[in-house]
N, C-alpha and C positions, 0 to 999 in steps of 0.2 A: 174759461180757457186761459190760460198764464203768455202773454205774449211772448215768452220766450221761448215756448214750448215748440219747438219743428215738426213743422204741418208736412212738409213734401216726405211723400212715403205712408202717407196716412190712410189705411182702406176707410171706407166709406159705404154708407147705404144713407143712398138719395132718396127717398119715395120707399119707391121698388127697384132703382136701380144701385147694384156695386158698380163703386168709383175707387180711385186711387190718384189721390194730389200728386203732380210731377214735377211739377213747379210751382216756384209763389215769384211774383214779379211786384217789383217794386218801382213805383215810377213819382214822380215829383214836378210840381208846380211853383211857380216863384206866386207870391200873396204880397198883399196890404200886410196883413196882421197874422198869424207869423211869417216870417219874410218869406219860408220854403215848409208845403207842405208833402207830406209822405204820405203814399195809397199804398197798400198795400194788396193786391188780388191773387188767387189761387188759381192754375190750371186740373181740371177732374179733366179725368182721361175714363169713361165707362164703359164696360165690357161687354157691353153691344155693339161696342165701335163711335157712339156719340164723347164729345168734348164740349167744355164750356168753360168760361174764365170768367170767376164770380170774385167779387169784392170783398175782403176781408169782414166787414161790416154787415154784407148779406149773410155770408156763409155763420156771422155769427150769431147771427137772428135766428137764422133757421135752425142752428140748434138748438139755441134757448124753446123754442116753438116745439120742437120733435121732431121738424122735417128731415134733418139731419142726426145721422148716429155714428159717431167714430167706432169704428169695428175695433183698431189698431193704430199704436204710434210705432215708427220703426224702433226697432230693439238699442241698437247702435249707430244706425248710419242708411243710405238709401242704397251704398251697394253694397255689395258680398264680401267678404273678403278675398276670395278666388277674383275679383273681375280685374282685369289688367288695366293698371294706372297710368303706366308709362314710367312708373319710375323705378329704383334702382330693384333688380331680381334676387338680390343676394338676402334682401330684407332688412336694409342698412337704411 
């Protein structure tokens, strides 16, 4: 998986369950050696109603394993382009 590749938006089959990544949260620690480090974790949101926020590191394990299968990356972007921004309507 290419770290640059955009996880949020991503359908998923966990097991037996469909999931879809909604966020990826990124949080930091000050260290010895490197001064500051980066986590990286996902939020699955599944369509039974369950949720879980797995670490970048898990979720990447378990593809490599099979437990994990990306159905979908999004095409373009995570919304529509119908969904209201808030910015200007004239499309400027």
């Amino acid at each position: 998986m290419s770290p640059n590749k955009a996880m949020v938006g991503c359908l998923i089959m966990d097991g037996n369950k469909l999931g879809l990544i909604t966020n990826e949260i990124k949080s930091g620690t000050w260290t010895e050696e490197p001064l500051f480090n980066w986590t990286t974790s996902y939020e699955i949101r599944y369509v039974d109603g369950q949720h879980c926020i797995m670490t970048s590191g898990s979720f990447e394990r378990l593809i490599e394993k099979g437990k994990i299968i990306i159905l979908s990356f999004p095409a373009t972007g995570v919304l529509p382009p119908s969904y209201p921004t808030g910015g200007p309507s004239d499309g400027s």
